[in-house]
BABA-750299 format. One line per field, with one value per residue: residue number from 1; x negated, y negated, z of N, C-alpha, C, O in turn. Coordinates in nm, 2 decimals, padded with zeros to 4 digits. Atoms other than C-alpha are relative to their C-alpha. Layout:
num = [NUM | ...];
n.px = [X | ...];
n.py = [Y | ...];
n.pz = [Z | ...];
ca.px = [X | ...];
ca.py = [Y | ...];
ca.pz = [Z | ...];
c.px = [X | ...];
c.py = [Y | ...];
c.pz = [Z | ...];
o.px = [X | ...];
o.py = [Y | ...];
o.pz = [Z | ...];
***
This chain:
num = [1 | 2 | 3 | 4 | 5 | 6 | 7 | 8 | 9 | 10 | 11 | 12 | 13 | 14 | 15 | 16 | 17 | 18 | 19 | 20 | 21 | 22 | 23 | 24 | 25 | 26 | 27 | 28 | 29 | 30 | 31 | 32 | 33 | 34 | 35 | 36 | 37 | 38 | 39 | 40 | 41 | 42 | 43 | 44 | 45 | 46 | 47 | 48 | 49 | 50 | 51 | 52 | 53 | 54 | 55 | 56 | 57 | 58 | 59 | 60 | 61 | 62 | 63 | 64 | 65 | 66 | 67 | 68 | 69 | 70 | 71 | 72 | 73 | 74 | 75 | 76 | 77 | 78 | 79 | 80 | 81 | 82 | 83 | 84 | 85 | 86 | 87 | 88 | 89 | 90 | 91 | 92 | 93 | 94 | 95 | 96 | 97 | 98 | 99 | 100 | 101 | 102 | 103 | 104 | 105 | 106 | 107 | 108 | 109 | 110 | 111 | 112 | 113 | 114 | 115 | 116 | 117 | 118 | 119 | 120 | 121 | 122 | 123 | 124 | 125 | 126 | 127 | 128 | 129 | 130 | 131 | 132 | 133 | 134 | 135 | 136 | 137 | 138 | 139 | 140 | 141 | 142 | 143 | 144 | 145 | 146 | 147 | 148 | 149];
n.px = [00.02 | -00.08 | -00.11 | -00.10 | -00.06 | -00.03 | -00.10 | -00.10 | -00.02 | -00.07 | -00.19 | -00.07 | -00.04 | 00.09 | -00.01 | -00.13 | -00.10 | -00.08 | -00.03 | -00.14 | 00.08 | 00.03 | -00.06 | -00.11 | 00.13 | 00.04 | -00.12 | -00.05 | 00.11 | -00.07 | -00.06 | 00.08 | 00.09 | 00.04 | 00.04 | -00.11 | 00.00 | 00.09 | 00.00 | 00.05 | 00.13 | 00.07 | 00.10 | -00.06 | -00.08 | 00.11 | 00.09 | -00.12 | 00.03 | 00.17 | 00.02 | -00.04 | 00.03 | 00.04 | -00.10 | -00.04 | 00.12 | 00.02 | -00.07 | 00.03 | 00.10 | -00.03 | -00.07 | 00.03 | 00.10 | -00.09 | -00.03 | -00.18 | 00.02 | 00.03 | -00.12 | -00.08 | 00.06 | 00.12 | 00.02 | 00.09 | 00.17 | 00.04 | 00.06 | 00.08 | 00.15 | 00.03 | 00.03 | 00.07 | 00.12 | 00.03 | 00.06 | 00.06 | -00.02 | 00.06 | 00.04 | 00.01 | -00.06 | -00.03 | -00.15 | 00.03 | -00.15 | 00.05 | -00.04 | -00.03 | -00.09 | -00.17 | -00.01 | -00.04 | 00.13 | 00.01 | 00.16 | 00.02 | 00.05 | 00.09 | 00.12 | 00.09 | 00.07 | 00.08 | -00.06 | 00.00 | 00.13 | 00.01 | -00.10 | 00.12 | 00.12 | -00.07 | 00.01 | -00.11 | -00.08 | -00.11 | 00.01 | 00.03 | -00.10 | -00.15 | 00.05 | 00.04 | -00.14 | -00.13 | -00.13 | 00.08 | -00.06 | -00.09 | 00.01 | -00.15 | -00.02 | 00.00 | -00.11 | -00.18 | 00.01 | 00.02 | -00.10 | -00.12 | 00.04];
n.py = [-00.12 | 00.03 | -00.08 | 00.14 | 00.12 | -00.03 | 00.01 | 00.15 | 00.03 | -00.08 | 00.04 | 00.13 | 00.02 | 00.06 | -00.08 | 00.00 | -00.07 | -00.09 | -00.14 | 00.02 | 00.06 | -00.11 | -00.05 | 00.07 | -00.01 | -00.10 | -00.04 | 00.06 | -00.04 | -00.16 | -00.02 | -00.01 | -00.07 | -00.17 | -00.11 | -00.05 | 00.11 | -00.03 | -00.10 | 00.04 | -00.08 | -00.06 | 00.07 | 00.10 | -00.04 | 00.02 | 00.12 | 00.00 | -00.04 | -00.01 | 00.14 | 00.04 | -00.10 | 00.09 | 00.11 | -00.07 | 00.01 | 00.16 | 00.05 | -00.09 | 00.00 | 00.10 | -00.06 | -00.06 | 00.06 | 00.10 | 00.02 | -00.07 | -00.13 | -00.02 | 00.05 | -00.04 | -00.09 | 00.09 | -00.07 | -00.14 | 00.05 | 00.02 | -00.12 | -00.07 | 00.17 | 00.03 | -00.08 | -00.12 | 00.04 | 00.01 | -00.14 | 00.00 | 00.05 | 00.01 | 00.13 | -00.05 | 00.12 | 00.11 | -00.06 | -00.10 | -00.13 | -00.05 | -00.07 | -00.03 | -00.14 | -00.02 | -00.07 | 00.13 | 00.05 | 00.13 | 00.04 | 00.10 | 00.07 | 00.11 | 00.02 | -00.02 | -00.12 | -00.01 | 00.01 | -00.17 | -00.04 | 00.09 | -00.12 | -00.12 | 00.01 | 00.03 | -00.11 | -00.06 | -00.01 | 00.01 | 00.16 | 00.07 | 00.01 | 00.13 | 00.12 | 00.09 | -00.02 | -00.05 | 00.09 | 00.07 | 00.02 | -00.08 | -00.18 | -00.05 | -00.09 | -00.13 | -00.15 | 00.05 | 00.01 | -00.15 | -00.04 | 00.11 | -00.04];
n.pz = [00.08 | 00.15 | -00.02 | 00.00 | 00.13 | 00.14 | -00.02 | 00.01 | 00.12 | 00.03 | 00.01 | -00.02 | -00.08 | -00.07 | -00.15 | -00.14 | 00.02 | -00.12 | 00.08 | 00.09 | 00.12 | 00.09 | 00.10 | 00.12 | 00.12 | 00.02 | 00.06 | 00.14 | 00.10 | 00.02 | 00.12 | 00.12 | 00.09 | 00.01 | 00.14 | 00.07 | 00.10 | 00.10 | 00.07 | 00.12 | 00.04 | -00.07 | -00.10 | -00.09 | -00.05 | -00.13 | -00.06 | -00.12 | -00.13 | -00.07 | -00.03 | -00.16 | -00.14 | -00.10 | -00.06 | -00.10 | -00.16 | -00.05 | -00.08 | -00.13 | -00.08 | -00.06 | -00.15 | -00.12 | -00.09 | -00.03 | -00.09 | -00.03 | 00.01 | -00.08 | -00.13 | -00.03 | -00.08 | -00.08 | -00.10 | 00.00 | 00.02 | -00.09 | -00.07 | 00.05 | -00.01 | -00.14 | -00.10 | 00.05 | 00.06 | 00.17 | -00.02 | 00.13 | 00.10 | 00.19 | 00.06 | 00.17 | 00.09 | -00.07 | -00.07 | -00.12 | -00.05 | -00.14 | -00.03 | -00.14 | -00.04 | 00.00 | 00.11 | 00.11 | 00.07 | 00.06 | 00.11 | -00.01 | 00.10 | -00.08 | -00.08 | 00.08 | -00.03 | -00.12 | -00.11 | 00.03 | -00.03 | -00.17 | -00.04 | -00.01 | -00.13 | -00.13 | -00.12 | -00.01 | 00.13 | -00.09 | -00.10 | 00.14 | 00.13 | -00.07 | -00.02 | 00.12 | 00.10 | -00.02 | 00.02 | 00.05 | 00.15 | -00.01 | 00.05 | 00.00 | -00.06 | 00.03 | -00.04 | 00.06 | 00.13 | 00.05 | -00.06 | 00.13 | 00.17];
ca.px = [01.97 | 02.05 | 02.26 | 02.52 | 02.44 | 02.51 | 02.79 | 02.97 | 02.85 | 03.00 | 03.38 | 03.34 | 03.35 | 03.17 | 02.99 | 03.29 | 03.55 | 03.79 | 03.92 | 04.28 | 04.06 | 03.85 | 04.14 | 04.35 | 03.97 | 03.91 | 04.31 | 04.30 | 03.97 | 04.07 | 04.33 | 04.14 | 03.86 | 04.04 | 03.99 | 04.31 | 04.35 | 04.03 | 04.17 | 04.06 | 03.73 | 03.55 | 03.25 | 03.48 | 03.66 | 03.31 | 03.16 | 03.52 | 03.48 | 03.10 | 03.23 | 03.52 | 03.31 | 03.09 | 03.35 | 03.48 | 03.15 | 03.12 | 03.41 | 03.40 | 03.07 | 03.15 | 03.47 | 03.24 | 03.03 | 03.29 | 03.32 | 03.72 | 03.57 | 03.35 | 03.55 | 03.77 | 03.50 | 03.28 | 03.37 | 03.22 | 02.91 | 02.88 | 02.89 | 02.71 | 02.41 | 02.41 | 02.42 | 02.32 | 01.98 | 01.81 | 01.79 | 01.65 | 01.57 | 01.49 | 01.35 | 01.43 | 01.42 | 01.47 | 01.77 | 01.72 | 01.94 | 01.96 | 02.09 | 02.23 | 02.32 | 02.68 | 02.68 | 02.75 | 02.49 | 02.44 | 02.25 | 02.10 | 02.02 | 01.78 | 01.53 | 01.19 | 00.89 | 00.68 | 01.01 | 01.06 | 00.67 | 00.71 | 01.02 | 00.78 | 00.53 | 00.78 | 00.70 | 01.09 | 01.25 | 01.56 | 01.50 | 01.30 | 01.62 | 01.90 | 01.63 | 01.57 | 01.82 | 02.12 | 02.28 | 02.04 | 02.13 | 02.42 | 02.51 | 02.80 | 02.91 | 02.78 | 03.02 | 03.35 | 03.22 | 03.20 | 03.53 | 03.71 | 03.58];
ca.py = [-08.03 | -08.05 | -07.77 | -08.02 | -08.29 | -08.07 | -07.98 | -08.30 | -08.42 | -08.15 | -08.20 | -08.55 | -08.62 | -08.84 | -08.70 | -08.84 | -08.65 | -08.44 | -08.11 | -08.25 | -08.47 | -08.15 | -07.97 | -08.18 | -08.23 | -07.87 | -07.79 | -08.04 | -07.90 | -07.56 | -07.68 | -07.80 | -07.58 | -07.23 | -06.99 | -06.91 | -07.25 | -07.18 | -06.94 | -07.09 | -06.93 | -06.67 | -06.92 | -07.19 | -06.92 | -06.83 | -07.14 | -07.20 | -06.94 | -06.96 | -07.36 | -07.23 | -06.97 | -07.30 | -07.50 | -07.25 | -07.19 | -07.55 | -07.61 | -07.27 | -07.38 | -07.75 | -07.64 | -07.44 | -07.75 | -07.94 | -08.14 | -08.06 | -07.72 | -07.70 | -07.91 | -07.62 | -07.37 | -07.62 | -07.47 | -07.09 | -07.27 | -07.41 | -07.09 | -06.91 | -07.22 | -07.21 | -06.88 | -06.60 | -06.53 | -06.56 | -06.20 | -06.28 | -06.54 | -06.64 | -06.94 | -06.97 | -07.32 | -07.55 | -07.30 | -07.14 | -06.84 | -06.79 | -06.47 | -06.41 | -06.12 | -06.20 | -06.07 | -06.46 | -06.63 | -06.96 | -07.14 | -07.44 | -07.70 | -07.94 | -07.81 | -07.89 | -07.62 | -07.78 | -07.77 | -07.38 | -07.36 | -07.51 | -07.27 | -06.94 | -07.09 | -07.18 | -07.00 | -06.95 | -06.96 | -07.00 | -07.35 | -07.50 | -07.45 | -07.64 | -07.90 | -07.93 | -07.78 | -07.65 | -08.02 | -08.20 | -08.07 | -07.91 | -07.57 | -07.33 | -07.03 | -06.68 | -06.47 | -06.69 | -06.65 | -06.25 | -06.26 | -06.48 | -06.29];
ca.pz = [04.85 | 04.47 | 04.50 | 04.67 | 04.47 | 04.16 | 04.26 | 04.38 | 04.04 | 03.89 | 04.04 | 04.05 | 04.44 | 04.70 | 05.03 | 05.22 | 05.01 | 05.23 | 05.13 | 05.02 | 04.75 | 04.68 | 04.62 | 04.40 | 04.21 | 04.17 | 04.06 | 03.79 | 03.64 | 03.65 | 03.45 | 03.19 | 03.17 | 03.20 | 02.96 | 02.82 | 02.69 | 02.47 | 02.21 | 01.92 | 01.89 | 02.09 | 02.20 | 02.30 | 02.50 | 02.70 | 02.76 | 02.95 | 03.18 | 03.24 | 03.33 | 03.53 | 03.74 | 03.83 | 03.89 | 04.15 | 04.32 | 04.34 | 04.53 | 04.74 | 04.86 | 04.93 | 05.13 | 05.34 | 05.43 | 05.43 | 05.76 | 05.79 | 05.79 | 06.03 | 06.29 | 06.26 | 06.40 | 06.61 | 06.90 | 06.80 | 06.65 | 06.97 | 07.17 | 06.92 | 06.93 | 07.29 | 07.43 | 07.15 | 07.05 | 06.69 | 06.58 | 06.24 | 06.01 | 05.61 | 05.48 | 05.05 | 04.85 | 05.16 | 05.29 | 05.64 | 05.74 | 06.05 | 06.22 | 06.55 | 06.81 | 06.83 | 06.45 | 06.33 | 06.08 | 05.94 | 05.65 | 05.68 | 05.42 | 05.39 | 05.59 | 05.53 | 05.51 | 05.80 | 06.02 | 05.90 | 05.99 | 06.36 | 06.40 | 06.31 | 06.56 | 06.84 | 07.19 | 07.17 | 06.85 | 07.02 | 07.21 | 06.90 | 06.67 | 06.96 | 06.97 | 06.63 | 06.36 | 06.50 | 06.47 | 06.28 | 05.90 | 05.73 | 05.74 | 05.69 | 05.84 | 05.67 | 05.84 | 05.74 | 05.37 | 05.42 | 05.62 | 05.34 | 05.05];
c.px = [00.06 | 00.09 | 00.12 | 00.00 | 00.04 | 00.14 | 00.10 | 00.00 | 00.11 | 00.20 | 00.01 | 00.01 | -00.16 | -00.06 | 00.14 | 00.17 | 00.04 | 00.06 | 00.15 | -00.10 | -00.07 | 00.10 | 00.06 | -00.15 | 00.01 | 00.16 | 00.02 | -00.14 | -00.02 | 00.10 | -00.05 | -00.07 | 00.07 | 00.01 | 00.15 | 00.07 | -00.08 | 00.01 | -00.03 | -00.13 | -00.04 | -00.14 | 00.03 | 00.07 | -00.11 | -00.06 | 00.12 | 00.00 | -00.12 | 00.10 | 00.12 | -00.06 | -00.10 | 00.08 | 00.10 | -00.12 | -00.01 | 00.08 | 00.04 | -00.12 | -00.01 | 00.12 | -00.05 | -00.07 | 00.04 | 00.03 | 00.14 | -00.06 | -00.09 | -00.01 | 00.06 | -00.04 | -00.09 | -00.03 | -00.08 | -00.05 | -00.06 | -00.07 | -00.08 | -00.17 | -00.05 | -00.04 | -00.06 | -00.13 | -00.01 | -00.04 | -00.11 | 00.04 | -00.12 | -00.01 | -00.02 | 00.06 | 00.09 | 00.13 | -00.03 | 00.15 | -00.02 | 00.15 | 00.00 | 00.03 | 00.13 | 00.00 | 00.05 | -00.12 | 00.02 | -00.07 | -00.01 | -00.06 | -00.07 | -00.11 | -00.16 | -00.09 | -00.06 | 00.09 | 00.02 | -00.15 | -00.02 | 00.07 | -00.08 | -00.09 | -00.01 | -00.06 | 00.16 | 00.07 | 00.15 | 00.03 | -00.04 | 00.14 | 00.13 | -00.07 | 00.01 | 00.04 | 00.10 | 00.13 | -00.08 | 00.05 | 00.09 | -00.04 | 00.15 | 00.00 | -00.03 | 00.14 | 00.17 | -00.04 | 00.05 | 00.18 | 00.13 | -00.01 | 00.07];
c.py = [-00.02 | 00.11 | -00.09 | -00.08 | 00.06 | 00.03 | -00.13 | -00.04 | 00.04 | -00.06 | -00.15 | -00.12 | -00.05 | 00.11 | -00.02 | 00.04 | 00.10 | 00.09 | -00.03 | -00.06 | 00.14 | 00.10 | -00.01 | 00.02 | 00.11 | 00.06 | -00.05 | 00.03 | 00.08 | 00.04 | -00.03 | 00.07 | 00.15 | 00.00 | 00.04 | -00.13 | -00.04 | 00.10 | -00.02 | 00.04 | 00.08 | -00.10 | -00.07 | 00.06 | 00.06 | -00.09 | -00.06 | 00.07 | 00.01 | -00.17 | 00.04 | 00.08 | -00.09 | -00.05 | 00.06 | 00.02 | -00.11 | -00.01 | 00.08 | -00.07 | -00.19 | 00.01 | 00.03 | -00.04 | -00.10 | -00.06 | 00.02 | 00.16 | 00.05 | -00.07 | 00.10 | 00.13 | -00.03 | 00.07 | 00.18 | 00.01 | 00.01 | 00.11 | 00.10 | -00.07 | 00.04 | 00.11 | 00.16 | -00.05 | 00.04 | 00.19 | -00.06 | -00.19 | -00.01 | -00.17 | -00.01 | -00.14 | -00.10 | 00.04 | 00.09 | 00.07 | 00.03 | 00.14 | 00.06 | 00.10 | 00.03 | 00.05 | -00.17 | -00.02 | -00.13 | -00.07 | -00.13 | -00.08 | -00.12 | 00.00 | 00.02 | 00.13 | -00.03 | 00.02 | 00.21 | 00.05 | 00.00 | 00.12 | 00.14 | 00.01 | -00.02 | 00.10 | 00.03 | -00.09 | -00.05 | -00.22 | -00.11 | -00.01 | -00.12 | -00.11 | -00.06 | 00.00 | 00.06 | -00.16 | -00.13 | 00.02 | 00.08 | 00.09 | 00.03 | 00.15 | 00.12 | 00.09 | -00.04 | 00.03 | 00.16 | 00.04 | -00.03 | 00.10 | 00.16];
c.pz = [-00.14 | -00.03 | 00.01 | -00.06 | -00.12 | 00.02 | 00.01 | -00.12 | -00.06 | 00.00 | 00.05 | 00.16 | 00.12 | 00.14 | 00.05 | -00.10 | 00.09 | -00.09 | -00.06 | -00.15 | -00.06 | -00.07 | -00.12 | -00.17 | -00.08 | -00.08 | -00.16 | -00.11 | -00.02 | -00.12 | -00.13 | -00.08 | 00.04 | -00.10 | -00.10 | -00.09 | -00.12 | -00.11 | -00.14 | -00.09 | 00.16 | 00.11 | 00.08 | 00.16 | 00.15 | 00.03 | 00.11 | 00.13 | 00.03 | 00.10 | 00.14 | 00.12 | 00.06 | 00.03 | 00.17 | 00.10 | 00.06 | 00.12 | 00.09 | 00.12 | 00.06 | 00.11 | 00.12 | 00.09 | 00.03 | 00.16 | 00.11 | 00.07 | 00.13 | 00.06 | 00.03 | 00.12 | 00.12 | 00.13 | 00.03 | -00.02 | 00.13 | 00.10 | -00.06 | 00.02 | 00.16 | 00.09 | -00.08 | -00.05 | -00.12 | -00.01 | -00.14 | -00.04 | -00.16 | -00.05 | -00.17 | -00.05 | 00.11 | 00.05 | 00.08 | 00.05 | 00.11 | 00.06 | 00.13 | 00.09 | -00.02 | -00.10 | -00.08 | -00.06 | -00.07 | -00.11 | 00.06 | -00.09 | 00.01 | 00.06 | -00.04 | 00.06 | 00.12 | 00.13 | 00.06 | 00.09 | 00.16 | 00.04 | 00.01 | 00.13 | 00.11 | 00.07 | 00.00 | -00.16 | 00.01 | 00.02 | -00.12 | -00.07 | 00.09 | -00.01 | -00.17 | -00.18 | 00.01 | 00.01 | -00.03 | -00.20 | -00.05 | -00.04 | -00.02 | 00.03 | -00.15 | 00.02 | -00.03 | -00.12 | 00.03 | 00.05 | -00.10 | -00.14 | -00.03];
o.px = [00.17 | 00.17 | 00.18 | 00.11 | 00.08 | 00.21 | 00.17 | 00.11 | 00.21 | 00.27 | 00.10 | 00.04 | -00.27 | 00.01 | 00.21 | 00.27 | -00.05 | 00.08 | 00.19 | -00.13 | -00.03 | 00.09 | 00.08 | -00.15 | 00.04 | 00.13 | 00.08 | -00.15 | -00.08 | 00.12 | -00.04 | -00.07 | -00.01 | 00.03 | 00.14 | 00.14 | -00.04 | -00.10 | -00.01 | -00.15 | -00.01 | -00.18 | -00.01 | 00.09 | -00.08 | -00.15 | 00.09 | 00.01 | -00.14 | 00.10 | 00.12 | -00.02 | -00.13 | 00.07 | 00.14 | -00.14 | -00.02 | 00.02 | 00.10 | -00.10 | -00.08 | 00.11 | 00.00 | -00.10 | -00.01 | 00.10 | 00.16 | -00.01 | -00.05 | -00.13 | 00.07 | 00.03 | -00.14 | -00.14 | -00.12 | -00.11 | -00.15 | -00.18 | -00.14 | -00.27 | -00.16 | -00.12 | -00.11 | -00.16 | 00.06 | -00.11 | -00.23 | 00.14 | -00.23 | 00.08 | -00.12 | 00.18 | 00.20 | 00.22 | -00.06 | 00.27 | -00.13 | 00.27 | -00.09 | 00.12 | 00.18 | 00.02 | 00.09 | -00.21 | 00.14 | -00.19 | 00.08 | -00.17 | -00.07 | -00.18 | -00.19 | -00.07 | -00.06 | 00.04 | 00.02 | -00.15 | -00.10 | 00.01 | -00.10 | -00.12 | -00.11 | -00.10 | 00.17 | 00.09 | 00.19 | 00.10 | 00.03 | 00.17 | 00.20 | 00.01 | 00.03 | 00.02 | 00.15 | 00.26 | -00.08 | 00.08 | 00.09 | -00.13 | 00.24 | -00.11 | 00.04 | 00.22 | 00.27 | 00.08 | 00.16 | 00.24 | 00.24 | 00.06 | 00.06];
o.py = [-00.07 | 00.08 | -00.13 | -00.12 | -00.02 | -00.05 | -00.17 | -00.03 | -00.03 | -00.11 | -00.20 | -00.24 | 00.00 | 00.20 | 00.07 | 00.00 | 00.16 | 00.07 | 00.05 | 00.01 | 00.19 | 00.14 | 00.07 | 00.07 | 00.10 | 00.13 | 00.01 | -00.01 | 00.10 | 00.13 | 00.06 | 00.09 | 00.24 | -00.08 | 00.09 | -00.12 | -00.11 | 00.16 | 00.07 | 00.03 | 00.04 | -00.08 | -00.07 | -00.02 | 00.06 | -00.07 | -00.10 | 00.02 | 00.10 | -00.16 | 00.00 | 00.07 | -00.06 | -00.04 | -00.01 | 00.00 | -00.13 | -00.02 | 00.03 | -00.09 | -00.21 | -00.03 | -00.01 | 00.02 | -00.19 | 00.02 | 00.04 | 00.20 | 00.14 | -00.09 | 00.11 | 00.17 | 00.05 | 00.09 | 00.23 | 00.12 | 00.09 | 00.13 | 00.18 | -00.02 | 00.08 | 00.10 | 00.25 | -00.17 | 00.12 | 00.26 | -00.07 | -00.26 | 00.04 | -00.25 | 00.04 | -00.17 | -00.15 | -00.04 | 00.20 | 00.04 | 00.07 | 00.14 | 00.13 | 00.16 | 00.14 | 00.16 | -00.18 | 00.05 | -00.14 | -00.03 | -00.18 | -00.03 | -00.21 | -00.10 | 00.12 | 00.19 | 00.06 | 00.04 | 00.29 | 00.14 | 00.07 | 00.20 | 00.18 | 00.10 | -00.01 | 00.20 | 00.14 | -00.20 | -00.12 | -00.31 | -00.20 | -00.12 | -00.22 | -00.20 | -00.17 | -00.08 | 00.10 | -00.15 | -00.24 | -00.07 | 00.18 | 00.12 | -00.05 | 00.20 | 00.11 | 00.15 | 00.03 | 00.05 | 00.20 | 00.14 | 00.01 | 00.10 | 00.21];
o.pz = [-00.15 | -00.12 | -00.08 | -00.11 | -00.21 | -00.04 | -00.08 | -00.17 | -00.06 | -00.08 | 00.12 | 00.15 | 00.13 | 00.19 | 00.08 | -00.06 | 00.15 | -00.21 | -00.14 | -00.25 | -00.17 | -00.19 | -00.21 | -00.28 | -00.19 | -00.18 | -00.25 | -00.22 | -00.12 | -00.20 | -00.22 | -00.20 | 00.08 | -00.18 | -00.21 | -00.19 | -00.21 | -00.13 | -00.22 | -00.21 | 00.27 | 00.23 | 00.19 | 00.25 | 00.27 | 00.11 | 00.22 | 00.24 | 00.12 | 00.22 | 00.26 | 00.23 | 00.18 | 00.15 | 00.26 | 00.22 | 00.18 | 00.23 | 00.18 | 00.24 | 00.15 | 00.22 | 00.23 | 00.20 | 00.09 | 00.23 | 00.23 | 00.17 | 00.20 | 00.08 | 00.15 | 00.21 | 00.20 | 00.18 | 00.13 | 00.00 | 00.16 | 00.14 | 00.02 | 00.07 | 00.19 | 00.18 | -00.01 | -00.10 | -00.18 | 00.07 | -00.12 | -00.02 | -00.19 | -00.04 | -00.22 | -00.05 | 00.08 | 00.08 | 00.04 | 00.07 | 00.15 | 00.03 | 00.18 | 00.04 | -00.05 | -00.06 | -00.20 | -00.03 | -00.12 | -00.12 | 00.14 | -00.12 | 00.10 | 00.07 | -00.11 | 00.16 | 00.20 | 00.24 | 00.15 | 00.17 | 00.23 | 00.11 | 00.13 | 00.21 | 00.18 | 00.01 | 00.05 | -00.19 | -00.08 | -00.02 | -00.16 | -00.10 | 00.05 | -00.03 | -00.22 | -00.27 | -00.10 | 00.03 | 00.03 | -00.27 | 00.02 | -00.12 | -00.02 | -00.01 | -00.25 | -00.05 | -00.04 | -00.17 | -00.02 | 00.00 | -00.12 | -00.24 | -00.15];
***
């Protein structure tokens, strides 16, 4: 997804960076580009925080797909994956949402339209997704974002 690659770009950092490396990344670019170090002019002073409010989503949203990261939940994917069913989902720009009874939800990235199309046309919606994107491409937890924020 170019989302992710814009990001990594962004702070610099390979897929196989780990969240100590993202953080150190993300601390020392923060320092750079905040805003309070731009007081020299007004424009210099917003093009700083436009850069640090990407620089922060960046590395919110790499955290949250971060493999460290979801190792830590693996096990409430699991039982979420396995035993609740799909209440809902949203397909936008190669990003499926998927939405569960337990009240958890997930994105998924990466996936293409004809796999989205299959899923729609599944006799169980359910069975299609363990078979064929619930540990096939990444995702990250919805409901830890809403719970963190």
């Amino acid at each position: 997804m170019k989302k992710i690659v814009d990001y990594r770009k962004l702070l610099g950092v390979t897929e196989a960076a780990e969240l100590q490396e993202l953080k150190s990344t993300y601390r020392s670019l923060m320092k750079a580009w905040h805003p309070d170090k731009f007081q020299d002019s007004e424009e210099s002073k917003l093009n700083a925080e436009e850069k640090s409010k990407t620089i922060i989503e960046a590395y919110h949203f790499l955290v949250s797909i971060a493999p460290e990261t979801r190792n830590q939940s693996f096990a409430e994917y699991t039982l979420t994956t396995t035993t609740s069913a799909i209440t809902d989902f949203e397909y936008k720009s190669q990003v499926l949402r998927v939405e569960f009874a337990d009240g958890n939800a997930y994105e998924y990235f990466d996936v293409p339209r004809a796999v989205y199309i299959k899923l729609v046309n599944a006799d169980s919606p359910g069975r299609f997704a363990r078979r064929h994107i619930y540990n096939e491409y990444v995702y990250r937890s919805l409901s830890k974002l809403v719970a963190s924020a």
